[in-house]
C-alpha positions in Angstrom: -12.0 -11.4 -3.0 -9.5 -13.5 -3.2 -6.1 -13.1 -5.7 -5.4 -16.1 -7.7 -1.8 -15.3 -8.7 -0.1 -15.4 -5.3 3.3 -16.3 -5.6 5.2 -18.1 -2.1 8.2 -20.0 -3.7 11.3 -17.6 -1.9 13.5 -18.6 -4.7 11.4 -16.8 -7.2 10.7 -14.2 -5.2 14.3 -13.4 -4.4 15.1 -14.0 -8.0 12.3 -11.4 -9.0 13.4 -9.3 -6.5 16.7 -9.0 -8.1 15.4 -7.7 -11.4 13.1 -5.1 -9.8 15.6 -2.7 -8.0 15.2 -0.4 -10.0 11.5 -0.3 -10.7 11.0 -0.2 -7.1 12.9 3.3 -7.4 10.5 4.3 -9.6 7.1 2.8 -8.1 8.3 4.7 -4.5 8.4 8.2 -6.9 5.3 7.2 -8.0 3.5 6.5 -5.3 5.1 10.1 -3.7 2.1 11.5 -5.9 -0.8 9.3 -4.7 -3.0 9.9 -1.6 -1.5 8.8 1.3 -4.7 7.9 2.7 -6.4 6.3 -0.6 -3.0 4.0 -0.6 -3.2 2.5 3.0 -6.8 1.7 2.7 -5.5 -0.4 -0.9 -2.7 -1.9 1.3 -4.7 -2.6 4.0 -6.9 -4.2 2.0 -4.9 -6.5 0.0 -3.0 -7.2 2.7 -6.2 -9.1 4.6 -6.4 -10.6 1.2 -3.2 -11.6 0.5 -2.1 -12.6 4.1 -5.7 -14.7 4.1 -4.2 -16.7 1.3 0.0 -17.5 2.5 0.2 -19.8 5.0 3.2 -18.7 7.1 4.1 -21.9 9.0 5.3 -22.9 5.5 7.4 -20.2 5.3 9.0 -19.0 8.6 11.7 -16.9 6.4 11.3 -13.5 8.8 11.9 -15.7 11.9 14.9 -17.1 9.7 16.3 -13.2 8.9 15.5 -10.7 10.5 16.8 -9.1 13.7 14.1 -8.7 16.8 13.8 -5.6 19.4 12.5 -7.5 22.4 11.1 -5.2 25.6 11.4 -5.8 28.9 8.1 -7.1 29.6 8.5 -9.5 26.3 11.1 -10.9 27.9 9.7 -11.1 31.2 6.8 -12.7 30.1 9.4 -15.6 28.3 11.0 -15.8 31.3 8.5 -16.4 33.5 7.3 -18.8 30.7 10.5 -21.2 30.8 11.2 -20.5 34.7 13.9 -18.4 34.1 15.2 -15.5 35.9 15.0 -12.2 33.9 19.0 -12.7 33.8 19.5 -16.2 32.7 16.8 -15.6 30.1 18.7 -12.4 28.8 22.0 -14.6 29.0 20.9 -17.4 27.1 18.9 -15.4 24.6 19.4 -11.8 24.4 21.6 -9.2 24.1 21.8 -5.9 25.0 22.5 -2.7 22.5 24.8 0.0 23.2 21.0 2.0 23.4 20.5 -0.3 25.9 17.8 -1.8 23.6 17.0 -5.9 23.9 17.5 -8.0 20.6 17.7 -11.8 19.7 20.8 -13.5 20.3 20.4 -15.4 17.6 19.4 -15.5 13.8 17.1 -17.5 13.3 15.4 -16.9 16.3 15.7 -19.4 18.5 12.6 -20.5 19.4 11.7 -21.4 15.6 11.4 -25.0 15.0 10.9 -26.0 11.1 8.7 -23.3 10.2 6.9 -22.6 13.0 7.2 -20.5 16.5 7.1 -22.7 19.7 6.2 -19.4 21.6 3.7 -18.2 19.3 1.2 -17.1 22.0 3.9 -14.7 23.7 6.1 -13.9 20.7 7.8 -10.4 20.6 5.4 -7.6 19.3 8.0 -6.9 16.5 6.8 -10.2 15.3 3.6 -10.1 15.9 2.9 -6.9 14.1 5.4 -8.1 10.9 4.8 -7.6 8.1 3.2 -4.1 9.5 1.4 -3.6 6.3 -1.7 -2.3 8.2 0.1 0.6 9.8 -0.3 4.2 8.0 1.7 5.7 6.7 2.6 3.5 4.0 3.9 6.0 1.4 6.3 6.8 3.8 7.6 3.2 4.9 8.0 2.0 1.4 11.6 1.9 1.5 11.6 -0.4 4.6 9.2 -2.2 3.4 10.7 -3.4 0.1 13.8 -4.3 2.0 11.6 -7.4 2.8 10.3 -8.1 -0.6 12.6 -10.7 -1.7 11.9 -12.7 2.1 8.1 -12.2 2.7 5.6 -13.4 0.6 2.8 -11.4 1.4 5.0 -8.4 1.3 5.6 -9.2 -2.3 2.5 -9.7 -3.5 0.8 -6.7 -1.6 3.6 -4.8 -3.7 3.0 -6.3 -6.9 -1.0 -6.7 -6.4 -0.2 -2.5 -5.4 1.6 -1.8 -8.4 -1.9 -2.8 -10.5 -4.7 -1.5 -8.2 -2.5 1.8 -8.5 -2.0 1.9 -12.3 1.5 2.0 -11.6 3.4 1.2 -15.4 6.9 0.5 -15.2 7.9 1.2 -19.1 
């Protein structure tokens, strides 16, 4: 089944984003009283759907925004990749939390060229699972999840193809 009003220009997503603040408020409440379980399976499914039809190479906007956890072994496997010892990879493209956690030096990330990863085969899990719309739990993430509306635009139109698989009615 495929959606034929998918929207990918990120200026009119971020612009629509802008004007929905406050019905996103509402569409998390309402959503608080649907079954968890009857919502992932509609998120998981438009989300094939919807991620089926956006091409993200002409895109890239997450590798362009957001901050990446990297594990040990991600950046082992990188280093190993560009003959790099675990510490000159870390120095040249990592940093290290006050947790002790790994994350990119760098935003954008900087093995993004144009749109697209040159380390696509070994990229970081955190990228790998984005935009994690096939987790459970869905309900519950919804807040995190909108906080990548106005970047992602699968993200968007899962929430707005949501929104009308769910009834929801904003007046």
């Amino acid at each position: 089944m495929a959606i034929t009003d998918i929207t990918t220009n990120l200026e009119a997503i971020a612009a629509m984003a802008e004007t929905r603040v406050t019905e996103h408020e509402r569409f998390r409440s309402f959503l608080q009283g649907k079954d968890a379980g009857s919502v992932d399976e509609m998120v998981s499914r438009l989300n094939e759907t919807v991620s089926a039809q956006v091409d993200c190479t002409q895109c890239g906007n997450c590798c362009r925004s957001f901050m990446i956890n990297v594990s040990k072994e991600e950046a082992g496997a990188l280093a190993d990749h560009f003959k790099l010892t675990g510490d000159a990879f870390k120095e040249n493209y990592l940093e290290e939390s006050l947790q002790g956690n790994l994350i990119m030096k760098s935003i954008p990330c900087s093995f993004l060229s144009g749109n697209v990863c040159t380390v696509y085969p070994l990229r970081f899990s955190g990228c790998r699972e984005f935009p994690h719309l096939d987790r459970p739990g869905f309900t519950g993430r919804l807040f995190g999840t909108l906080q990548y509306y106005a970047t992602c635009p699968i993200i968007f139109n899962v929430v707005e193809q949501l929104k009308t698989a769910t009834g929801f009615n904003n007046d």
